[in-house]
KOLDO-124285 format. One record per atom (N, C-alpha, C, O): residue in three letters; x negated, y negated, z negated. Coordinates in pm, whole numbers, plus 50000, padded with zeros to 5 digits. Atoms other than C-alpha are relative to their C-alpha. Layout:
REM residues N
ALAXYZ;...
//
This chain:
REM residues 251
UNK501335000249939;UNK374993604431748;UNK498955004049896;UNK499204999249786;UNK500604996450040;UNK372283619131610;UNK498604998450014;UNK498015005150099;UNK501225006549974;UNK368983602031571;UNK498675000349867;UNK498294991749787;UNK501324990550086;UNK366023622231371;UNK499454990949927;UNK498784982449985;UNK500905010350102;UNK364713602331051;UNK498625006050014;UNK497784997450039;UNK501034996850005;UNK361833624131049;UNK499425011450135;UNK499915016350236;UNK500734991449891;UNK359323644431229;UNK500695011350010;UNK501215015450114;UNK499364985650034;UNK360693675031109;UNK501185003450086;UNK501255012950164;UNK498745000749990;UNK364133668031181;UNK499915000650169;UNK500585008350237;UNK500305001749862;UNK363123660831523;UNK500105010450073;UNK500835012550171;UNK500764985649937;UNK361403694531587;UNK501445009950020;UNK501815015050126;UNK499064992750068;UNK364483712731399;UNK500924995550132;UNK501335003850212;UNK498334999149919;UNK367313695831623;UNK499345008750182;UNK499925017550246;UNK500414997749873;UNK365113701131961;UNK500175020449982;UNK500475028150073;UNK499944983650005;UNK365073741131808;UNK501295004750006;UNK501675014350073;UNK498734996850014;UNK368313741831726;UNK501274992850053;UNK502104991149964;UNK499645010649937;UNK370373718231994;UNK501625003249968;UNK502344993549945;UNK498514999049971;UNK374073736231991;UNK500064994049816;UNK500914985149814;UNK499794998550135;UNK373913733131567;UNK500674983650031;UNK501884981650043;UNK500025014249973;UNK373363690431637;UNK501645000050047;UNK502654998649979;UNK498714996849928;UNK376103695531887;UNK501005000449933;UNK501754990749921;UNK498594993250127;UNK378693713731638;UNK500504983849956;UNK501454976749988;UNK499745008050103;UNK378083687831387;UNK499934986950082;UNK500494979150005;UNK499525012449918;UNK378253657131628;UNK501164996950033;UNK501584985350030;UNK498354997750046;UNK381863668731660;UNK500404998849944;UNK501464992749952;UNK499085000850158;UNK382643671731327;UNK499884984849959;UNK500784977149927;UNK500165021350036;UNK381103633031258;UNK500234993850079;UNK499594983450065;UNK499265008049946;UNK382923618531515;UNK500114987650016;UNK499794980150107;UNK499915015750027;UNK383833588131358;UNK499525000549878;UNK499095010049813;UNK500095000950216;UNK383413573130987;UNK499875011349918;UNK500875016749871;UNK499694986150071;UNK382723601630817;UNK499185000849834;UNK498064995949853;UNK500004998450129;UNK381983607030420;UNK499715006749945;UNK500575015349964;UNK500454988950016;UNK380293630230251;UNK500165001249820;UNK499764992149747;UNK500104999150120;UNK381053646329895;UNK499535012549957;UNK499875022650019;UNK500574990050019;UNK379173669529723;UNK500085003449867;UNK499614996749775;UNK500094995450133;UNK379843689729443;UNK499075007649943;UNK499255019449912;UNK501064991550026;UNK376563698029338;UNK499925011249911;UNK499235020949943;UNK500274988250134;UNK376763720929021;UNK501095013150097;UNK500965025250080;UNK499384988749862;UNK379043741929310;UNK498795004750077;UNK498355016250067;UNK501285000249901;UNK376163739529544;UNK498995005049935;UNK498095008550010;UNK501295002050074;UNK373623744429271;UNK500245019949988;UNK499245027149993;UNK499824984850074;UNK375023783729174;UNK500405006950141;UNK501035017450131;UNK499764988549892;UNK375243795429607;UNK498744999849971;UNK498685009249892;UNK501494998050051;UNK371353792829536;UNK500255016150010;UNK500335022250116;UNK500274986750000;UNK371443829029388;UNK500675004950111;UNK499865011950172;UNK499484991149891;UNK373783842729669;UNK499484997850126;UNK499685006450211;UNK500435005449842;UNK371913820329996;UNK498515007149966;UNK497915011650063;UNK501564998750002;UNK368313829729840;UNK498984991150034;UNK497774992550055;UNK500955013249995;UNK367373795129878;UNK501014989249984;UNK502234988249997;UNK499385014550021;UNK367973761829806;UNK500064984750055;UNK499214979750129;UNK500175010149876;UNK369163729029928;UNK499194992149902;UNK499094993149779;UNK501185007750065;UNK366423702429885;UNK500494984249964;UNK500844977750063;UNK499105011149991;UNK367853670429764;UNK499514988250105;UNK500354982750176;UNK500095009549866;UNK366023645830009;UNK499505004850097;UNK498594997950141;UNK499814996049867;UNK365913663230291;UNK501315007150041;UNK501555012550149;UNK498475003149929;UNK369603666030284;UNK500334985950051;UNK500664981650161;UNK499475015949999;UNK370323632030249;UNK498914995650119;UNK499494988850203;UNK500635003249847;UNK367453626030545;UNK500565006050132;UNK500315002150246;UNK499034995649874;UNK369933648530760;UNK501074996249999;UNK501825001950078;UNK498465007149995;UNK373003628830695;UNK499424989450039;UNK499934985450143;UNK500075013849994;UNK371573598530707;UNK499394999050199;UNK499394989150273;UNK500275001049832;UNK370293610231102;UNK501075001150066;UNK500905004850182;UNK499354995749921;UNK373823612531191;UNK500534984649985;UNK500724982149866;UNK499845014249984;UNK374743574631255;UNK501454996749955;UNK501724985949902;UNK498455005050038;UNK378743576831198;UNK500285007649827;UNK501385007449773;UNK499804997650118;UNK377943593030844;UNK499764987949864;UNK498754989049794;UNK500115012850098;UNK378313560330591;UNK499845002449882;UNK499274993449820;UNK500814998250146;UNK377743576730249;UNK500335015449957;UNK501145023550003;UNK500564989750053;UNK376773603230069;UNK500675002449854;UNK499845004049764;UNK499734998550191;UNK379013607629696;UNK499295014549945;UNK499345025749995;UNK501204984650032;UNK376403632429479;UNK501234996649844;UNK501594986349788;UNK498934997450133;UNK379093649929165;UNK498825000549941;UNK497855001050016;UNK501014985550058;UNK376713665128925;UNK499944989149859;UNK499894976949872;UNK500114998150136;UNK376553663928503;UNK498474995249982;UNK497494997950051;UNK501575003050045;UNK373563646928310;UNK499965004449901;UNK500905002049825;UNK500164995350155;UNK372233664728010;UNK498924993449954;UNK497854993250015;UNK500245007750056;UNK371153643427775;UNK498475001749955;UNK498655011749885;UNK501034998050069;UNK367303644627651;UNK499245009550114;UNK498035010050092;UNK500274991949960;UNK366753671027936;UNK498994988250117;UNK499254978550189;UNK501135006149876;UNK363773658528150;UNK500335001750171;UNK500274993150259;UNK499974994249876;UNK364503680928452;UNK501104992850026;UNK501144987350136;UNK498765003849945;UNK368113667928429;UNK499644984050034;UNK499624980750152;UNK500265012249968;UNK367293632728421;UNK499064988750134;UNK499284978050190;UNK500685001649891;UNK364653629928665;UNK500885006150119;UNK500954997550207;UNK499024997649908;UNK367123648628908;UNK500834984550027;UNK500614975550107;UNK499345018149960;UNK369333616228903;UNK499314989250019;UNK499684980250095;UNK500805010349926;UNK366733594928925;UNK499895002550145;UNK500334994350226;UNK500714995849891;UNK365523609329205;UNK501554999050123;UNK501244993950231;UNK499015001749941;UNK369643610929376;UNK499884983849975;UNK500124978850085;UNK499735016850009;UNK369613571229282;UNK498724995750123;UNK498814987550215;UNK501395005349934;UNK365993568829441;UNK500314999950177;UNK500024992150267;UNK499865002549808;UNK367393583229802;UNK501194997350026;UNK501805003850110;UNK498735009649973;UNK370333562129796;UNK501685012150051;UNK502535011150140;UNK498654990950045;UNK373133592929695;UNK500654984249929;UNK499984975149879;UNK498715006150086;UNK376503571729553;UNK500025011549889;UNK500705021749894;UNK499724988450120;UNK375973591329228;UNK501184997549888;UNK501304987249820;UNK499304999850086;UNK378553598529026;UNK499935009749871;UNK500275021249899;UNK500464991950142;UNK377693614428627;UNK500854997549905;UNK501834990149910;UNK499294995550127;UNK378913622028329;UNK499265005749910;UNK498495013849960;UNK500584991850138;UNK377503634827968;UNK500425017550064;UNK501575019850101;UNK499434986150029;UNK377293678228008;UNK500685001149823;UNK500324995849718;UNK499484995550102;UNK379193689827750;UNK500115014149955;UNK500905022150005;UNK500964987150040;UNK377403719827556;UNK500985004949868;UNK500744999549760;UNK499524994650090;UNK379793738727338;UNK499495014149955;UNK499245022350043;UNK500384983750062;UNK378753772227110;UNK500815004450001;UNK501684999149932;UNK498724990249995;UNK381203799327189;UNK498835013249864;UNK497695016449830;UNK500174992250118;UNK381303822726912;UNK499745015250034;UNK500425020950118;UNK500144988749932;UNK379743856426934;UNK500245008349841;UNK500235020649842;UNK499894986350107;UNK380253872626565;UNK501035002149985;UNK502074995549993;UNK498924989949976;UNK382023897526543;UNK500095005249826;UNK500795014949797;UNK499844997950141;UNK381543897526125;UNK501395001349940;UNK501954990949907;UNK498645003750093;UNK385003908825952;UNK500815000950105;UNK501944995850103;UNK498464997849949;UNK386863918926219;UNK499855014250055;UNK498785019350086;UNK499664985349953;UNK388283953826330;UNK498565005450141;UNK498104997850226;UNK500824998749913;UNK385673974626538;UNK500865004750185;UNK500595010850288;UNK499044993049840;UNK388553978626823;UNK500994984050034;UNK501974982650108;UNK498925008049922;UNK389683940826822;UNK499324995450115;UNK498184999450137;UNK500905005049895;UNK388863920227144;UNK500204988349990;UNK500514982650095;UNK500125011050014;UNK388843887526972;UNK499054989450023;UNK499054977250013;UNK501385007750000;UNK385723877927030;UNK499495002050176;UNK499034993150248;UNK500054995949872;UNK385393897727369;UNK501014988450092;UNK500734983950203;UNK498765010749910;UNK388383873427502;UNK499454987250046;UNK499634981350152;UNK500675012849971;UNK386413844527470;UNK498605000250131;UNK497824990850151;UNK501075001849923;UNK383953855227743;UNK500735010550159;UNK500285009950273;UNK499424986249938;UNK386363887327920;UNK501234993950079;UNK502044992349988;UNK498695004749993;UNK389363873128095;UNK501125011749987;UNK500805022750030;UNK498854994850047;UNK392673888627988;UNK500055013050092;UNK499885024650054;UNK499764986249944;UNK393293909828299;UNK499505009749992;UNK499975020949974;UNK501524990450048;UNK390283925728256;UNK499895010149893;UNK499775022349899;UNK500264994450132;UNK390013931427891;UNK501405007249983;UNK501005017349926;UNK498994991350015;UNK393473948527867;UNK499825012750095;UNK500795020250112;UNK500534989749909;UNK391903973328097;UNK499495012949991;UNK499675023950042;UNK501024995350039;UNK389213981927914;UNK500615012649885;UNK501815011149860;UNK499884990150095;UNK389594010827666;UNK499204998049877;UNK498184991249864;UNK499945004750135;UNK389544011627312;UNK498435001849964;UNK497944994349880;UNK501594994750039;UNK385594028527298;UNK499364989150098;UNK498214984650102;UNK500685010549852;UNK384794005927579;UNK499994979549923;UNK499404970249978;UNK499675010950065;UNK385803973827324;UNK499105003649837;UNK498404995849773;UNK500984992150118;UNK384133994127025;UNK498544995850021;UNK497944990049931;UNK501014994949917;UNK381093997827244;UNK499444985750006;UNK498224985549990;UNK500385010349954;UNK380793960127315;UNK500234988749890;UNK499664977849900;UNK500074999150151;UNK381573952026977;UNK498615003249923;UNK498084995549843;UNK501374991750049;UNK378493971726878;UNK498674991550020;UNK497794987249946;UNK501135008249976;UNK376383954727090;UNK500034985049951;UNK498964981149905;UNK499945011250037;UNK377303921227006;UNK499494998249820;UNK498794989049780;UNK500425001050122;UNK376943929526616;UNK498455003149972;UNK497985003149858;UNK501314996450020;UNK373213939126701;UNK499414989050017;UNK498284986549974;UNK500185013149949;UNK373313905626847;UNK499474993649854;UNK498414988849815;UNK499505010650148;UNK374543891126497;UNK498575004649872;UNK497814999049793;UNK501514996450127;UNK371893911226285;UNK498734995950062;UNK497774996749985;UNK501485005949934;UNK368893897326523;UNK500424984849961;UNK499524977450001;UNK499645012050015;UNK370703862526406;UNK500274989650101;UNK500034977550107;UNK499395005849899;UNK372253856426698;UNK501634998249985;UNK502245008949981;UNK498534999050054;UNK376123844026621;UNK500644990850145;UNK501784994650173;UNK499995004149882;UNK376503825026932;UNK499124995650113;UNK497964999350127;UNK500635000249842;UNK375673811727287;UNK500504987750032;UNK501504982549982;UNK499805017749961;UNK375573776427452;UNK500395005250146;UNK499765010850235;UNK499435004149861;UNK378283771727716;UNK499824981650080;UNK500104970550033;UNK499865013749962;UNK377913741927909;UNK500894993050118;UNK500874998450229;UNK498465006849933;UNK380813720928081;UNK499824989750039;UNK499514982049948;UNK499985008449869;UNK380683697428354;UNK500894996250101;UNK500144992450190;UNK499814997449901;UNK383003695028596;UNK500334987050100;UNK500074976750037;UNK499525011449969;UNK384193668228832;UNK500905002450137;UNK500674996850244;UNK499195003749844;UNK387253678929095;UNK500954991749972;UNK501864991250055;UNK499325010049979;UNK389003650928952;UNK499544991450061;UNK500084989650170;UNK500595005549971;UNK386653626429004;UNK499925002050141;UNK499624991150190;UNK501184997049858;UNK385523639729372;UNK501754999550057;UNK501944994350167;UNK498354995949913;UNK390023648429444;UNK500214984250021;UNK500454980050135;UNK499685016350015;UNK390433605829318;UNK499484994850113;UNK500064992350219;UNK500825003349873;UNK387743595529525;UNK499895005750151;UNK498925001650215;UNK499354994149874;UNK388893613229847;UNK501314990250036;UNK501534986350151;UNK498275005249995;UNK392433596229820;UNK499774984449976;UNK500404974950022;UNK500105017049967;UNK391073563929745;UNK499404996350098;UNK499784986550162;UNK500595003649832;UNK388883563330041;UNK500764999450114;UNK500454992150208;UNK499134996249897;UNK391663575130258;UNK500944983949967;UNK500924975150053;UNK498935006150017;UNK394213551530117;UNK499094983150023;UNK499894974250053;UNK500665012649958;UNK391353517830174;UNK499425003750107;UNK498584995350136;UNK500165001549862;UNK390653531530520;UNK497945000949995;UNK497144997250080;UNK501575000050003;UNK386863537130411;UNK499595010050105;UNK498495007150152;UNK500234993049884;UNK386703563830679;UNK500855010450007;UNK501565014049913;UNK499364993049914;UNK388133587630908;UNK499975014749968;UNK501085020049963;UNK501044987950017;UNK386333619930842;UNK499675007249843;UNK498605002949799;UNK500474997250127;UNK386063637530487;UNK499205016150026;UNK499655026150081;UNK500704987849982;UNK383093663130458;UNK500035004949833;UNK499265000349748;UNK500384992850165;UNK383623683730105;UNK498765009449992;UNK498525015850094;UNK500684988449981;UNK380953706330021;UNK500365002849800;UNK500094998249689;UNK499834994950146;UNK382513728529766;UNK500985009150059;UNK501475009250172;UNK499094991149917;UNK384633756929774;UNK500955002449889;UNK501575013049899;UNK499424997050105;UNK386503753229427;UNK501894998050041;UNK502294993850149;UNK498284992249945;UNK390653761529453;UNK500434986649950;UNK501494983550003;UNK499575010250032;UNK390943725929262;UNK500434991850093;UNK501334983750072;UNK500095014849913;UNK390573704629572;UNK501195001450091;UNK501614992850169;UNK499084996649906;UNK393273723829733;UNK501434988550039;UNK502214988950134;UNK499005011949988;UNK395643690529666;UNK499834990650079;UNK500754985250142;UNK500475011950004;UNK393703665829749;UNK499635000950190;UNK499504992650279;UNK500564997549846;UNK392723684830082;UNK501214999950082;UNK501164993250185;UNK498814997749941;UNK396373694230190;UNK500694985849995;UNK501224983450104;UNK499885016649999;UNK397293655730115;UNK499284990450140;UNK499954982250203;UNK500965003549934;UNK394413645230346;UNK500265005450143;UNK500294997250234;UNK499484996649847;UNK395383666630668;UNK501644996350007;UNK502134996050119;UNK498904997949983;UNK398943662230583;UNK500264985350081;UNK501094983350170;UNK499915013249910;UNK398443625430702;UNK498634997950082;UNK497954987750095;UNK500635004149863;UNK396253632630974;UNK498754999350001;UNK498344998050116;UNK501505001750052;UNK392553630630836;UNK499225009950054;UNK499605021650062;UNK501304984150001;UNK389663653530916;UNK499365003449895;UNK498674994549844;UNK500364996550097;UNK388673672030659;UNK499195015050057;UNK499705022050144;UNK500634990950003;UNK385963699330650;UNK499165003549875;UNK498314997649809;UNK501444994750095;UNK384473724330423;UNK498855005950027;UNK498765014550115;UNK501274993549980;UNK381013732430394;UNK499675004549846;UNK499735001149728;UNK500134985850152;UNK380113762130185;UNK499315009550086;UNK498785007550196;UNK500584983349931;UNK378973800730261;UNK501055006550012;UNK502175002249986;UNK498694990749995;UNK380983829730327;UNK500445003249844;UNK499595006149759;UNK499784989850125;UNK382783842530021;UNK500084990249887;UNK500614992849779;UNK499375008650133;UNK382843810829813;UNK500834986650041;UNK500804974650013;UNK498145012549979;UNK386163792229943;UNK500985008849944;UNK501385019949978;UNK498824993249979;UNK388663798829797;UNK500945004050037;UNK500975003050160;UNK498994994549912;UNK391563813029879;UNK500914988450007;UNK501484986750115;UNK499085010550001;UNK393603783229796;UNK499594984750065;UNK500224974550091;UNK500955009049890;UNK390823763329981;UNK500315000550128;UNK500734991750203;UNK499724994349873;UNK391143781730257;UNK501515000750073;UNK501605003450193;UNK498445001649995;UNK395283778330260;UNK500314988550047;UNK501394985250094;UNK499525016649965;UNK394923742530327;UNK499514999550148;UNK499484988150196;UNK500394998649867;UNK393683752730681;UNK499004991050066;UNK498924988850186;UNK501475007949980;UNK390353730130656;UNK499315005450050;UNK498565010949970;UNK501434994149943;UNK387883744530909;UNK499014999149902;UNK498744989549829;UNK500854993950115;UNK385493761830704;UNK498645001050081;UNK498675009550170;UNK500965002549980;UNK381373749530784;UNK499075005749964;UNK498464998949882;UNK500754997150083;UNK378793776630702;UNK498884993050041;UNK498404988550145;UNK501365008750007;UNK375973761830577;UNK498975007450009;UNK497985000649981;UNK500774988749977;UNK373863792330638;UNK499544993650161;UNK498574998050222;UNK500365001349837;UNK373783775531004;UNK498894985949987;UNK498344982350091;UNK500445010349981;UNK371953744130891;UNK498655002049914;UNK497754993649910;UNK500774996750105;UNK369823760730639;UNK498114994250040;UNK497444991349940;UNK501235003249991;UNK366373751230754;UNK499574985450077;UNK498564982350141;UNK499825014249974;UNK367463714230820;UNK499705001149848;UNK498514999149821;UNK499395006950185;UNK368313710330412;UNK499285009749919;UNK499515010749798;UNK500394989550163;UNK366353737530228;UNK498364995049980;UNK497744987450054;UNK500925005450118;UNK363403732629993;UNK498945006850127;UNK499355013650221;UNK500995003249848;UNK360063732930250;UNK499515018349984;UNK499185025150081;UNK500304983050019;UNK359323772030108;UNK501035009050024;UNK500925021250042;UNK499004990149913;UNK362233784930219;UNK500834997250111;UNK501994999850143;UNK500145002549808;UNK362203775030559;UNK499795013950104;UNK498565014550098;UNK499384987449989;UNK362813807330719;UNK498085002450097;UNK497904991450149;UNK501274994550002;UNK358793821130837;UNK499674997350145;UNK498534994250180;UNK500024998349856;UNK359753821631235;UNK499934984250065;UNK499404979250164;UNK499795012749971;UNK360803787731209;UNK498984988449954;UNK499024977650013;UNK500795000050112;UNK358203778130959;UNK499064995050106;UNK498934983150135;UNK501425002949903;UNK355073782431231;UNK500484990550161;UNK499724986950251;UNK499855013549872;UNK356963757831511;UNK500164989549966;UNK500754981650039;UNK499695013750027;UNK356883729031306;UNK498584993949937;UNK498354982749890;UNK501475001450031;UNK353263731531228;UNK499344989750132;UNK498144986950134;
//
């Protein structure tokens, strides 16, 4: 059942009645929601907008058989933006789950070694790839990188986060204490592919929500009805990218 926390939400389901519908199906019963945000955080560039963090969680929380909300996502340490983000998931009652990011310098000089090896290229090129490439084409990128090194640039900050253990555990323990019926992933990484095929194999509902083009294939193998979120987009996105048509009926 579906019962509008806000004004908005109100307007939105009355505009959009079959969407409600869909997803009244899918939440059924007990249903659970996990979100792998730093997944969610990088369809941004490919949707051209973004989801808004409490006015998601004000559209789950209007669907009455949805009981919680688990938010994945990395805290970087000293970072303002990052920190206030989790406040702010603690503030609208997300089950947050964090962790330290972990910021390693991958090495970019290329000082003292052959202008044709791809030792340094490997660390950023994956294998299939770089055996591909041709010897001027490894020269070439070589080159640039040593222009890198004379501007006193010798590396680059990777940063590491992840959590489909955490989010695969917590799926299987919910299932296995009967915490609900219903598992909603939103992620489309090839990790969960265990945890998901486990989950229908004894009978569960499981759905992903993602976009086109980022499930994987080994996501997609586990035969989880696949939820684009392109259909809900102006329930959950940030109040400026609310789509222009839709924009002037909620005025």
């Amino acid at each position: 059942m579906f019962s509008p926390k806000t004004e908005r939400l109100k307007k939105l389901a009355e505009i959009y009645p079959d969407r409600i519908s869909e997803l009244e199906g899918l939440f059924d019963r007990d249903t659970k929601v996990y979100l792998d945000w730093s997944n969610m955080y990088h369809w941004s560039s490919r949707l051209g907008w973004r989801v808004d963090l409490k006015r998601l969680k004000q559209f789950f929380d209007s669907f009455t058989t949805v009981k919680a909300v688990n938010l994945y996502n990395g805290t970087l340490e000293g970072d303002e933006g990052s920190m206030q983000f989790m406040a702010d998931a603690t503030k609208f009652d997300y089950i947050v789950v964090t962790k330290p990011v972990k910021i390693m310098h991958q090495s970019l000089d290329v000082t003292g070694i052959p202008g044709n090896s791809p030792s340094v290229l490997e660390n950023f090129i994956k294998k299939p790839l770089l055996q591909k490439l041709s010897i001027e084409t490894v020269e070439y990128l070589n080159g640039r990188l040593k222009e890198l090194n004379d501007r006193g640039i010798k590396h680059v900050e990777v940063r590491k986060c992840n959590f489909d253990v955490e989010i695969g555990r917590d799926m299987l323990l919910d299932y296995e204490r009967g915490n609900n019926s219903t598992f909603i992933l939103w992620s489309g990484d090839s990790d969960f592919s265990d945890p998901v095929s486990q989950l229908i194999k004894d009978r569960k509902e499981v759905f992903i929500f993602s976009t086109s083009r980022r499930v994987s294939s080994e996501l997609q193998s586990t035969g989880a009805p696949i939820f684009d979120i392109q259909k809900i987009r102006n329930f959950i996105c940030e109040a400026k990218d609310i789509q222009p048509e839709i924009k002037s009926k909620l005025q």
